[in-house]
C-alpha positions in Angstrom: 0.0 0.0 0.0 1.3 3.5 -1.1 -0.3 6.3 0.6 -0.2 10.4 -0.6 -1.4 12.8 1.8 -1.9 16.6 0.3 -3.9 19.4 1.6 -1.5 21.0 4.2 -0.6 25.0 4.5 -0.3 27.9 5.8 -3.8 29.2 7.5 -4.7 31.5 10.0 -5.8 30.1 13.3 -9.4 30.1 13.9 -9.1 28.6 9.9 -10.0 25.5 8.4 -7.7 22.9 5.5 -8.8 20.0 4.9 -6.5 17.1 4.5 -6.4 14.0 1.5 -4.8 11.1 1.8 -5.3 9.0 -0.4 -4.3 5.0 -1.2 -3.1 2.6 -3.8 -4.2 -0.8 -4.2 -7.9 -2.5 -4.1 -7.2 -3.4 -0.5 -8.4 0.1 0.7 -11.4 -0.8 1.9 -10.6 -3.4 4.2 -8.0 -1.1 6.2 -8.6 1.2 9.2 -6.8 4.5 8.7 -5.4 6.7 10.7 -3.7 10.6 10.7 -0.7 11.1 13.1 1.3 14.3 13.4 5.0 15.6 14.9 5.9 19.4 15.8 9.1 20.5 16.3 10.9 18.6 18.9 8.3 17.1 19.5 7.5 13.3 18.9 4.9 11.6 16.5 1.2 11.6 18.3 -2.0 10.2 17.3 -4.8 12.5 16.0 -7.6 10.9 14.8 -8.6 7.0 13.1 -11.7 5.5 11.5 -12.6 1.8 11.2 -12.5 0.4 7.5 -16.4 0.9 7.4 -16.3 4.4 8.6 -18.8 3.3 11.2 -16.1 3.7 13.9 -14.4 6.9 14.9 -11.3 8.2 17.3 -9.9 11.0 18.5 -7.2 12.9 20.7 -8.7 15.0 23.3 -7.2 17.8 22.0 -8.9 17.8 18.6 -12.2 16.6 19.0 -14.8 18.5 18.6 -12.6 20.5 15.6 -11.5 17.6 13.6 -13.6 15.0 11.6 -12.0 12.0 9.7 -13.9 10.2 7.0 -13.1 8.2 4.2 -14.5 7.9 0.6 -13.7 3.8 0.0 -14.7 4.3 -3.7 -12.1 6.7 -4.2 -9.1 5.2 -1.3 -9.4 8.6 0.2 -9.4 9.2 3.8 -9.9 13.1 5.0 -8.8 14.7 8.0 -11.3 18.3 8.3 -9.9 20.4 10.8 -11.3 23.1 11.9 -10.7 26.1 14.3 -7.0 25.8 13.8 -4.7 26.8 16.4 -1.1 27.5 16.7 -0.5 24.1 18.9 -1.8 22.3 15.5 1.1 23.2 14.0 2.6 20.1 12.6 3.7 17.8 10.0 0.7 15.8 9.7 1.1 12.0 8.4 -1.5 9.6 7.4 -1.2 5.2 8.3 -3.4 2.2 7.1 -3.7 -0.4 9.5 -4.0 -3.7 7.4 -5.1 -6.2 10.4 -8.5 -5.7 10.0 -8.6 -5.0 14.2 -11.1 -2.4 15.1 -11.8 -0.9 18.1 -10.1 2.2 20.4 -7.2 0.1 21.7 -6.2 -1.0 18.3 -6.4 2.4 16.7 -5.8 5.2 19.0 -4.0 3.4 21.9 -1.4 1.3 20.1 -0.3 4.8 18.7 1.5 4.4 15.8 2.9 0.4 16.6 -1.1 -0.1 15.4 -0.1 0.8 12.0 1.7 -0.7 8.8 2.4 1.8 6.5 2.7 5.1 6.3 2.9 7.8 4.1 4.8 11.1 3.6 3.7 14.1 5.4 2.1 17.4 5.0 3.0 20.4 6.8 -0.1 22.5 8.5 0.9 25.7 10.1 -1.0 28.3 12.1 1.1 30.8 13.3 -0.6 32.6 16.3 
């Protein structure tokens, strides 16, 4: 699996991007996904994931309520809204497809990123205060 994620920038806080990430192969479908990201110094920490149906979803605590994933399986796109941007969001942001078909908030959010198989390259979203 090859994964692309676009979408990042430069946007005033209080702003909205939306990010794309989106996923080779036919496999898509049957893979949870999820969106990490790293600031400066700082190390790689889970954002958000969503169960290869959609029907499940997961946050950070420090997101929610601002960002929605979702995923578009006819396209092997998964999107990462975020909205009411602030400086703290700052970050590379990097999308992960988790091919063991395990569902559920331990598997996705509290493995952090050993729950995931590949990876792709990151996007940079910046907010400056």
């Amino acid at each position: 699996v090859q994964l692309q994620a676009c979408g990042g920038g430069l946007v005033q806080a209080g702003g909205s991007l939306r990010l794309s990430c989106a996923a080779s192969g036919r496999t898509f479908s049957s893979y949870a996904m999820g969106w990490f990201r790293q600031a400066p110094g700082k190390e790689r920490e889970f954002v958000a994931a969503i169960s290869w149906s959609g029907g499940s979803t997961y946050y950070a605590d420090s997101v929610k309520g601002r960002f929605t994933i979702s995923r578009d399986n006819a396209k092997n796109t998964v999107y990462l809204q975020m909205n009411s941007l602030k400086p703290e969001d700052t970050a590379v942001y990097y999308c992960a497809a988790q091919s063991a078909g395990y569902s559920g908030s331990y598997y996705l959010r509290g493995l952090g990123e050993r729950g995931y198989d590949y990876w792709g390259q990151g996007t940079q979203v910046t907010a400056p205060a």
